[in-house]
N, C-alpha and C positions, 0 to 999 in steps of 0.2 A: 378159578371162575370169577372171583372179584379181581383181580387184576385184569379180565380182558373186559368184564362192564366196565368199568371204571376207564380203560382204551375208548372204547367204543363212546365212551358218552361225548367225547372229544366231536364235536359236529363236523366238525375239516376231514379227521377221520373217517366218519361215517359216511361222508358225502362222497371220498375217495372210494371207498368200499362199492356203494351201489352203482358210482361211473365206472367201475371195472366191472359193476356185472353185464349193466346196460350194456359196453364196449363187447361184451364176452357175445352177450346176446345178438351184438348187432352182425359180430364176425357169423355165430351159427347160423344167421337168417340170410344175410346178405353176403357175407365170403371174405367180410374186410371190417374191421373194427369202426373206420369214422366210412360209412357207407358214401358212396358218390353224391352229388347233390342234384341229383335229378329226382324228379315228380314223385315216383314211386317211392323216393328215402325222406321225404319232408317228415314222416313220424317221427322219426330219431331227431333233427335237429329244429321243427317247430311243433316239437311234441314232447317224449320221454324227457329232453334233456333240459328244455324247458319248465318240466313238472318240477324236476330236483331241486334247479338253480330256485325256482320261487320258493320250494318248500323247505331250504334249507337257508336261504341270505337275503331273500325281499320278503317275505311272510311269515318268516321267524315263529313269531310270539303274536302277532295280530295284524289286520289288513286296514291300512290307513285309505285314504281317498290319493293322496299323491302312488302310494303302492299299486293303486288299480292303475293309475296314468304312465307309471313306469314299467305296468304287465305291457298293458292294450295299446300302446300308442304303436309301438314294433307293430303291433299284432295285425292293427289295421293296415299298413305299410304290405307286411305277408299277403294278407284276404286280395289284397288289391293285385296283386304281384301272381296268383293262382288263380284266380275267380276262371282262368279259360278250362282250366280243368274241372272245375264244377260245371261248366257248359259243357264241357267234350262229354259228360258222364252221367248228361239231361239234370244234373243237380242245380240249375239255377235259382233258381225259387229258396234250396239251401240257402246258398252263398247270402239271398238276400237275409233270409232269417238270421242267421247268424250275421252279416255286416250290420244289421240296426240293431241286432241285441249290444253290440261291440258299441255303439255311438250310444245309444240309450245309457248303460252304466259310465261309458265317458263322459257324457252331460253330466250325469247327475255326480262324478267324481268333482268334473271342475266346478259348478255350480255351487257343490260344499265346503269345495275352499274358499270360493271368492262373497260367497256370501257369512259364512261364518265373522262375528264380529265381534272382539274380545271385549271390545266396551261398553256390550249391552246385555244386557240380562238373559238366561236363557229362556225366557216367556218373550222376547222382542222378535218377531213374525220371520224376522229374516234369520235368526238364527235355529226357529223353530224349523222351518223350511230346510237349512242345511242339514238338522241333523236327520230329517227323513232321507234326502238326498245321499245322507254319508251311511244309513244303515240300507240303503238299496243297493248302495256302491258295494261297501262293503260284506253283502249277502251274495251278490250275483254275482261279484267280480275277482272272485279270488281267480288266483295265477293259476292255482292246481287246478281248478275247474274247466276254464277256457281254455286250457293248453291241452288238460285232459281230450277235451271235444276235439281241438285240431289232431292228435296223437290217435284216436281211435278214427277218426272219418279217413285220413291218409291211411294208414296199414290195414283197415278193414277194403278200402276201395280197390288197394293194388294186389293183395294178399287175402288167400284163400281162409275161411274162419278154418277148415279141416286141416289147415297145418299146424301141427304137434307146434313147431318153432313160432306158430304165430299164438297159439292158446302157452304156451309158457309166457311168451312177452308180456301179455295179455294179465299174467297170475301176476306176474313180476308189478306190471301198472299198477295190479288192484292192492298190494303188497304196502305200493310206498304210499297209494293213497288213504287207503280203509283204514291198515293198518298202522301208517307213520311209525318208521323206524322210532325215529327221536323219543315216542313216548313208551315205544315197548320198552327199551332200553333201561330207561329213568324205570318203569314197573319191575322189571325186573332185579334193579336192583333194591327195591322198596327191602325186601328179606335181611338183606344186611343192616339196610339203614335203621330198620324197627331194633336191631340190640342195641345199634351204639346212637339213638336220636340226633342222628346231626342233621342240623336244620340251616345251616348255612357258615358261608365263610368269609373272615374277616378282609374286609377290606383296605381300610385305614382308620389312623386314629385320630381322633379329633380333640382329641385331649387326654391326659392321664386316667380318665373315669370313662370315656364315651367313646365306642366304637362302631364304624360302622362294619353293617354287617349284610350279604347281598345274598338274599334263600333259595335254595336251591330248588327245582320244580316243583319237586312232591313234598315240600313244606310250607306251601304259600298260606296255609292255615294260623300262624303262628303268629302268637298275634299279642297285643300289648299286657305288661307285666308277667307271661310267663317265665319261669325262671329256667336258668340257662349256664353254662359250665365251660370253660374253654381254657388253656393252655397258650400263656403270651409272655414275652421277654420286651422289655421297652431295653435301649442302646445300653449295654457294658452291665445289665440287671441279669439277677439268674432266669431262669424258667419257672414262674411258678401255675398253676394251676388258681385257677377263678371263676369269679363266680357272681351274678349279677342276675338284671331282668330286662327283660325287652322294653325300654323306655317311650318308644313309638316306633308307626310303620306307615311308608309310603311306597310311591311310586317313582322310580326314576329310573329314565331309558328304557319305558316298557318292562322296567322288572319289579318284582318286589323286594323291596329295600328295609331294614329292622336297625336303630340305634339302641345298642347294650350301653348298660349303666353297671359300671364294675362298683360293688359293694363288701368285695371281700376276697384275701387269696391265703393261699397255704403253698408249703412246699412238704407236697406229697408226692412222693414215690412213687409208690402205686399206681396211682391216677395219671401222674407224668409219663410210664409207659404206655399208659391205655390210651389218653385223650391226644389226639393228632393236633398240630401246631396249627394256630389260628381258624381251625374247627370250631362251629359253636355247638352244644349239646344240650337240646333241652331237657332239666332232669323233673323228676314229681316233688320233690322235698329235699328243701334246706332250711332248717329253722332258724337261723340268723338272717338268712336274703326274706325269707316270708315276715318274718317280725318286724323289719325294713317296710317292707310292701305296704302293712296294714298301715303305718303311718306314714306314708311316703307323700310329700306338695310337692315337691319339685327339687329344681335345681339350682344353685347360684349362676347369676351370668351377667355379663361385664354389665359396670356402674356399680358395682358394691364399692363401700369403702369402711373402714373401720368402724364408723357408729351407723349405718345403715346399709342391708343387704339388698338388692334386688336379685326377683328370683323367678323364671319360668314355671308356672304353675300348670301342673298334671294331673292335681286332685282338687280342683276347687270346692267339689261339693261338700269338702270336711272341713272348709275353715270358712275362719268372719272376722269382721275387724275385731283387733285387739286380743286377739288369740295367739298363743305361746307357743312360734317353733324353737327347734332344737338343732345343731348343726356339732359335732365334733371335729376339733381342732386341736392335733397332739394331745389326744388323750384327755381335753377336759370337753364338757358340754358346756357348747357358750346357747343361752337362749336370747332368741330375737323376740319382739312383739308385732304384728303385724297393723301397721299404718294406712294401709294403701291399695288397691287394686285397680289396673289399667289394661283394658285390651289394647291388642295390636296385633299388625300384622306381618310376617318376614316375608321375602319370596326364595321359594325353595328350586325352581328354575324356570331359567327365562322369565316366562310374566305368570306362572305359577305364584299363587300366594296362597297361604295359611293363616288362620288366627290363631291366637293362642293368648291368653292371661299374663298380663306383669305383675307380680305383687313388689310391696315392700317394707321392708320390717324397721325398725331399729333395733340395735343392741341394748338390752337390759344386762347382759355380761352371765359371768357364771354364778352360780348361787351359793352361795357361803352358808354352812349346815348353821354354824355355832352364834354367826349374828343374824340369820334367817332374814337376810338381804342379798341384791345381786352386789356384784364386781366387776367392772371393767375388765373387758379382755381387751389385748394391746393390739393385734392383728387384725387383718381383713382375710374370712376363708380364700381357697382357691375355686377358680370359675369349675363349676361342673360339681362343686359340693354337694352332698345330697342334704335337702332340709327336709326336717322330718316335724310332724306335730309332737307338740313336747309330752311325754310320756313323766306325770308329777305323783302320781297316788301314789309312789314307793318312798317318797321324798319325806323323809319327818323333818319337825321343825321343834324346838324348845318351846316349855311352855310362855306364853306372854303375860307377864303382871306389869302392874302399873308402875312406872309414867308408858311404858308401852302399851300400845292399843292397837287390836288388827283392824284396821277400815276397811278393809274385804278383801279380795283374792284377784290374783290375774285370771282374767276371763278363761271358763271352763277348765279350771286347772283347781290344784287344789293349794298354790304355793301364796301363802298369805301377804299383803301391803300392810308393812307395819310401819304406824307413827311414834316419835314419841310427845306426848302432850304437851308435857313441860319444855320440850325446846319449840312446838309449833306456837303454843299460845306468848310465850317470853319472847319470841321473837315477830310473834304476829303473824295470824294465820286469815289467811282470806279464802271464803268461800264464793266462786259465783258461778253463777246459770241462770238459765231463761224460767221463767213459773212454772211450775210443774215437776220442774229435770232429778228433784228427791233433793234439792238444799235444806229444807227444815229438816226431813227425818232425819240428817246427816247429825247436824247443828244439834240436833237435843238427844242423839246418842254418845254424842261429846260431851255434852254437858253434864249426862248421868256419868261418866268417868271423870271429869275434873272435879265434879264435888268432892273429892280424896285430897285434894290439898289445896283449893281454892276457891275464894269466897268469887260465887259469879253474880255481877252486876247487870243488867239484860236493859238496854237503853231501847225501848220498844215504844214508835209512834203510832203502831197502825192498831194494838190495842187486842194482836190474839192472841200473843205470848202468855197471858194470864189462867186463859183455858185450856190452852196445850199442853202446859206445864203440870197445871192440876189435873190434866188426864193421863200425863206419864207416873204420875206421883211424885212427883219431883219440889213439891210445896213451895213454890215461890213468894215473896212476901213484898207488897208492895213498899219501897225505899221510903216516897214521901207519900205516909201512910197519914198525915191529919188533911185535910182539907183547908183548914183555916188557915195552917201553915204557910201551903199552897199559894195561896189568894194572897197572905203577907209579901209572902220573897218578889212576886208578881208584882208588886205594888212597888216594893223597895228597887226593881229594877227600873221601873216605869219613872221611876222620880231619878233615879241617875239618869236615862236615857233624857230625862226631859233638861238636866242640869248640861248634859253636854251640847242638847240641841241651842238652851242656851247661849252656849259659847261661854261659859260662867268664867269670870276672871280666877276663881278662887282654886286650885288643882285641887285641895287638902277636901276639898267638899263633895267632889267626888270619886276622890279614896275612902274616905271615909263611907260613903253607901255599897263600894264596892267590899270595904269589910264587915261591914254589915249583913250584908246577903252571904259573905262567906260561912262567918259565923252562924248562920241561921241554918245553911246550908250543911253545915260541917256535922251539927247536931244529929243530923237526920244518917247522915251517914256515917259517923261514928254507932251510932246505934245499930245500924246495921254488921258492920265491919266489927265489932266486939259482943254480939251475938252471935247468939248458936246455928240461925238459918245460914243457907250455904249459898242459897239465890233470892236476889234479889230485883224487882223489877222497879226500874224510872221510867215513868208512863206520863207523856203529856199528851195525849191525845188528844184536847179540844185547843192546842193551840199550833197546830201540825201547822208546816207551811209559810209558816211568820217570821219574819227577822227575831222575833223573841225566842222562840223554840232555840235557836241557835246560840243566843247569851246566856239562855238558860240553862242550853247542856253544857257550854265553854265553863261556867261556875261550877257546876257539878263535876264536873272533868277532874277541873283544876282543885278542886276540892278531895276526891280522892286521889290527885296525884301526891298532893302535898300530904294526906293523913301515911299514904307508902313511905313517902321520901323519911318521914321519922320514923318508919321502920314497923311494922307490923307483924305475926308471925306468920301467915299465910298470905298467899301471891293472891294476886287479884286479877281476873278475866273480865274484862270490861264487853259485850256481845253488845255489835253494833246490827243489828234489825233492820232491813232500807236502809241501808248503811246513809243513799242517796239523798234522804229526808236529814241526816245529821250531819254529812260532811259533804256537802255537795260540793261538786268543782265548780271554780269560780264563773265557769261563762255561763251557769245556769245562775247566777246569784241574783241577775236582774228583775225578779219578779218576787222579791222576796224586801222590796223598801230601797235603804240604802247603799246603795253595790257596795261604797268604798268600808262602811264601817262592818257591812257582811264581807265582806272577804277578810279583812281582818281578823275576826272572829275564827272563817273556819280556819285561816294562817294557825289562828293561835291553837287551838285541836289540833291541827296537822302539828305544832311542836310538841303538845301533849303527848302523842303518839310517840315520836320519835324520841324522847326523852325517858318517857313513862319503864320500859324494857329494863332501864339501869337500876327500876327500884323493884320489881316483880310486878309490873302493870302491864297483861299484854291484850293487845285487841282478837277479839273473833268477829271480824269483817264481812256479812254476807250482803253480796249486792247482785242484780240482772245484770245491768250494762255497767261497763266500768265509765266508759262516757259521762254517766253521769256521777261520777263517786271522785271527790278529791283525789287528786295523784298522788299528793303529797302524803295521804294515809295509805294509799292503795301500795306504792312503791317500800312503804316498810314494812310492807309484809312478805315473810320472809318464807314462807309455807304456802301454798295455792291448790285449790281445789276446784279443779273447773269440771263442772258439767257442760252438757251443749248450747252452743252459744251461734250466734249468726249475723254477729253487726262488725264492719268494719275494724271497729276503734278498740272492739275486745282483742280483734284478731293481734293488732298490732301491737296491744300493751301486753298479754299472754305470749303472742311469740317471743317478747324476751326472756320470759323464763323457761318456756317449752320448747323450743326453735323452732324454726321454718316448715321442717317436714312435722310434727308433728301436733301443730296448731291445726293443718288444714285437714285433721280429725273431728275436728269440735262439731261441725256440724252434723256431721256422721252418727254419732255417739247414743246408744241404746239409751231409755231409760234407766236410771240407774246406774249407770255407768257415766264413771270422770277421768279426767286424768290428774295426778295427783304429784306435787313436786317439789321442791326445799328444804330447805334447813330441815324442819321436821321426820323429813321421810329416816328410812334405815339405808334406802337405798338412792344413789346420789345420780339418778339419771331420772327421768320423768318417765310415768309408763300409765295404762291405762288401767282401770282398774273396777271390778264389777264389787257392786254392794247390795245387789239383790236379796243376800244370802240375810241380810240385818232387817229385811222388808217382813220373816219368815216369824223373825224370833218375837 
C-alpha cells in the first residue's frame, strides 16, 4: 500500500491517471477518446481538460496575477470564438456575463502587476491598490473555476442531465475539484508518515554543518529549532546517521524551505537500517542537540580570522556586549568575547531580502585550569561552527593569594580576571575613564591589597583622598604633616625660582637651594618610608594649578626616587590622582607661567617614571582624558584599565594597547565594566571585564 502512495504522489503520475480516465470517459459519452471538435465536444477540450492542466502545472501550490493572465487570455480568444452558440440557445445576456466577469479579473490581474512597486513601502497607495487588485484576481480567477463554468455550460447545453454517462462525468468533475486528488493522496499517506516523522528531504549542502532541506506538504508546520535525525554520507565518508535542528525557514519557489544545522553523528546500526538516505526526521528528544539548543547564538561566517570571529546571530536576546561564547575546535573549547553587533541584510532571491544580526567576538583562547588565565588558540574555526554562550559554573579555578588579585569576572560568567599587583604597579599601571565609570572604587580596592608589601604614596591635589581613605579604614597619614615645614620648602623654592629668574652668574647658588629643599624634603619622607603607616598622602591643595605645584612634586618625586635607589625594604606605589593636574602634557603647559621651564619639569617626572621601575617605584596612574596626561608617563605604563571613554585622542592612544576592533567598545561599556590589558594581566590578550561583583562587597 505505501509503495503505490508513494507512486501516486508522483504529480506527472497522477495527472496521467485522471487523463486516462477523463479519455476513458470521453470514449463512453462520445464513442472516441479525443472527441471531434465540434460545438457539442468544447467540455472535454475548453473544459475537463483544462481543469487538470491548471490544477496540476499553472495553480500548483497558489494563483499568482500573471497565472490568471496565462488561464483567461486563451479563455477570452474561446468566449469570442463561441458566443454564436450562446445566441443560437437565446443565452446572450450569458455570454455577456461571463465575458465582463473574464475582463473584470483581467484588469484587476494586469493592474496588480503593473502597479505593484518594489521600491515602496507596502502603505504607498499604489501598492495598496495592487494588493486589492491581486486578492480579487487571485479569488475569482482561478483556472479550476472558470474552466469549471465553461466544462458544465457546454455538456449541460448539448447533453441530457438524465444521462447515467453525463452524471458520472459530472462525479468525476466534482472529484478533481472538491476533492483534489494531490491532497487526498499526501492524507492518505499522513499514517505512515506519523511512525517514522519525516518532514522533508535533503536537498544540497551548503557546507559540512548546514543542509538544505525542501518539506514535504503535510509538514509545513516545522519550524525553527526543532530537532531532527537524518542518514548522510559526504564523498569517500561512511554513512553515518545525524543529528541536528532546524536552523531557519523560508520560502523558495512557492515551497517551504528548512536549513538543518548538523551538531552531532554516530554510526549506528540500527538507525542506519531504519532512517532512509537524505530523509529528515523530526525526533522529540536528544539530549546532546537540546543542551546545544538552550545555548545556541549562532553561527561562524566568512570574515573570521584567527583573533576575531564573525558570526550570524539566531539568538540575540541571550547575549550583550562582552559576554563569553564558546566554540569547539578538535576537541578543545576556545572562548570568544563578544565586541560588536551590526545588522544587515543578505538577498535570499532575486530582490528578496532578509535582516539578520552580525556579531563579533574576539579570541580570549582556551582557559588554562592551573594558571586560571586564557591561551591563545593558533587556528580560525570553520564557517558554519556553531557558537554557543559559554557554559562557566562548572569551571573551577585555584585559590588566588597575593601578589594575585581577581579584578572581577568576564561578563555573566563566572571565570575570574586575575592581576598580578606586583608586576602591574613595578611596571606601571594606568587607570582611565570618564567621572563616574567606577575609577576610584577600583583604585582604593587596589590599594587595600598592596598594603601587603608596599608603602603607598597618594600624590592627591583635589584634596578627597583624605576622606575616602578614612572611610575604607585604610588610615592614610598626611606625608607633609607640620605646616610650618610647608610654608619653609615654599619659601626656599621661591628663592631659587627668583635666583634663576635672575639669570644669577653663580650655578653653585642655586645647587645649593636646590639641596636645601631636598634635605628638608627627604626628612618628611624618610619618616614616612621607615614608619609603620602603609599610606601616605602629599596634599597641595591650595596651590593646585601653578607652575609651583609642579617643582614641588618634581622635588618630592625625586626625593623618594633617590631614598629607593639606596635601597629600601618595601617597593613603593607612588598613586597619581588627576594624574592631569601632576603631569600634564606639554601643550596644556601654557597657562601654568613659564612653558619652557614647566615642560622641563614634567620632562624631568616623565624620567622619574621611566627610571623609578629599576628601584621598586611604580606609578598608579588615574586619569579621564589621556589628552590631557603626559605621554611620556602615560606610555610607561605597562598595565591599562580603561573604562568608558569617548574623546578622540583616548581612542587612538588605547588602541595601541587594545587594537582596532576592540577600542571601538569603549564607548559602549556598562558601568562598571572596563577592559583590562598588560604586563599585569594573567592573561595576554585584552578582554572586558565586569567588576560589579566588588560594588556588592
Amino acid at each position: 500500500m505505501s509503495t503505490v502512495i508513494r507512486f501516486l504522489k508522483n504529480k506527472l503520475v497522477l495527472f496521467t491517471i485522471l487523463l486516462l480516465i477523463t479519455l476513458f470517459l470521453s470514449k463512453w459519452l462520445t464513442g472516441a477518446y479525443f472527441p471531434s471538435t465540434t460545438n457539442e465536444n468544447l467540455w472535454f477540450y475548453s473544459g475537463i481538460f483544462m481543469v487538470l492542466v491548471s490544477s496540476f502545472f499553472i495553480e500548483e501550490y497558489y494563483t499568482s496575477p500573471r497565472n490568471i493572465l496565462a488561464n483567461l487570455l486563451p479563455l477570452v480568444v474561446i468566449l469570442v470564438s463561441v458566443r454564436q452558440i450562446f445566441i443560437s440557445n437565446d443565452h446572450d445576456w450569458l455570454w455577456w456575463v461571463g465575458f465582463s466577469y473574464i475582463l473584470i479579473i483581467l484588469l484587476c490581474a494586469f493592474l496588480s502587476i503593473v502597479l505593484n512597486d518594489e521600491d515602496q513601502s507596502s502603505s504607498n497607495i499604489k501598492n495598496i491598490i495592487s494588493e486589492i487588485c491581486k486578492n480579487l484576481a487571485t479569488t475569482f480567477g482561478k483556472g479550476r473555476l472558470v474552466f469549471s463554468a465553461m466544462f458544465l455550460y457546454f455538456l449541460l447545453t448539448f447533453y441530457s442531465i438524465n444521462n447515467i454517462r453525463v452524471l458520472t462525468l459530472m462525479l468525476f468533475w466534482w472529484f478533481v475539484i472538491v476533492v483534489e486528488p494531490q491532497k487526498l493522496i499526501n492524507r492518505l499517506s499522513i499514517k505512515k508518515r506519523i511512525k517514522d516523522n519525516s518532514i522533508g528531504r535533503i536537498i544540497s549542502v551548503q557546507s559540512k554543518k548546514v543542509f538544505l532541506v525542501r518539506l514535504f506538504q503535510d509538514s509545513l508546520k516545522s519550524k525553527t529549532f526543532d530537532l531532527v535525525r537524518f542518514k548522510y554520507a559526504a564523498q569517500d565518508d561512511e554513512v553515518t546517521v545525524c543529528y541536528g535542528f532546524i536552523l531557519e525557514t523560508f520560502l523558495l519557489d512557492d515551497q517551504k524551505w528548512v536549513k538543518v544545522l548538523l551538531t552531532k553523528k554516530e554510526l549506528n546500526i540500527e538507525l542506519k537500517r531504519i532512517v532512509k538516505r537524505n530523509i529528515v526526521y523530526k525526533i522529540d528528544v536528544e539530549e546532546s542537540v537540546q543542551g546545544i539548543i538552550d545555548r545556541f547564538v549562532g553561527v561562524v561566517v566568512e570574515g573570521s580570522d584567527i583573533g576575531k570571529i564573525c558570526f550570524e546571530c539566531y539568538n540575540s536576546s541571550k547575549i550583550q556586549e562582552g559576554d563569553l561564547l564558546e566554540i569547539e575546535l578538535e576537541d578543545v573549547k576556545v572562548y570568544y568575547q563578544i565586541i560588536q553587533g551590526i545588522t544587515q541584510e543578505e538577498n535570499v532571491e532575486r530582490r528578496n531580502e532578509t535582516g539578520f544580526i552580525r556579531g563579533e567576538a574576539i579570541q580570549l583562547g582556551a582557559w588554562n585550569h592551573e594558571n586560571c588565565s586564557f591561551e591563545k588558540y593558533g587556528w580560525v574555526p570553520d564557517i558554519n561552527s556553531i557558537v554557543l554562550l559559554a557554559e562557566t559554573d562548572n569551571i573551577e579555578h585555584p585559590e588566588i593569594e597575593y601578589p594575585e588579585y581577581i579584578l572581577g569576572t568576564i561578563p555573566n560568567t563566572s571565570l575570574p580576571v586575575v592581576i598580578n599587583l606586583d608586576d602591574a604597579i613595578s611596571h606601571h599601571f594606568g587607570i582611565l575613564g570618564v567621572t563616574g565609570s567606577g575609577k576610584s572604587f577600583i583604585t582604593f580596592e587596589i590599594l587595600k591589597e598592596l598594603q601587603n608589601n608596599h608603602k603607598i604614596i597618594c600624590v592627591d591635589f583635589t584634596g578627597d583622598y583624605l576622606g575616602k581613605l578614612n572611610d575604607l579604614k585604610l588610615n592614610p597619614v598626611p606625608i607633609m604633616d607640620d605646616p610650618k615645614g610647608l610654608i619653609i620648602i615654599e619659601e626656599m623654592i621661591a628663592k631659587k625660582q627668583a635666583a634663576v629668574n635672575a639669570k644669577t652668574k653663580d650655578p653653585e647658588t642655586i645647587l645649593n637651594f636646590k639641596k636645601d629643599i631636598q634635605k628638608k624634603l627627604n626628612d618628611y619622607v624618610l619618616k614616612f618610608i621607615e614608619g609603620d603607616d602603609k599610606i601616605g598622602l602629599f596634599e597641595l591643595p591650595d596651590l593646585s594649578n601653578t607652575s609651583f605645584v609642579l617643582e614641588f612634586t618634581q622635588f618630592f618625586l625625586e626625593n623618594v626616587f633617590n631614598i629607593a635607589k639606596n635601597g629600601i625594604d618595601e617597593k613603593i606605589c607612588i598613586v597619581l590622582e588627576e594624574a592631569h593636574t601632576v603631569v600634564p602634557e606639554t601643550t596644556f603647559l601654557g597657562d601654568l607661567g613659564d612653558y619652557g621651564s614647566n615642560k622641563a619639569i614634567v620632562n624631568k617626572i616623565g624620567q622619574i617614571a621611566l627610571q623609578g621601575r629599576k628601584y621598586g617605584v611604580g606609578l598608579l596612574v588615574i586619569a579621564q582624558r589621556t589628552a590631557n596626561v603626559s605621554k611620556t608617563v602615560l606610555t610607561q605604563c605597562n598595565t591599562i584599565l580603561c573604562f568608558q571613554a569617548f574623546d578622540e585622542t583616548s581612542f587612538s592612544f588605547i588602541g595601541n594597547y587594545l587594537g582596532k576592533d576592540m577600542v571601538t567598545t569603549l564607548p559602549n561599556l556598562m558601568k562598571y565594566h572596563a577592559i583590562v590589558t598588560g604586563k599585569g594581566v594573567k592573561s595576554n590578550v585584552p578582554m572586558i571585564v565586569d567588576l560589579t561583583r566588588k560594588t556588592e562587597a
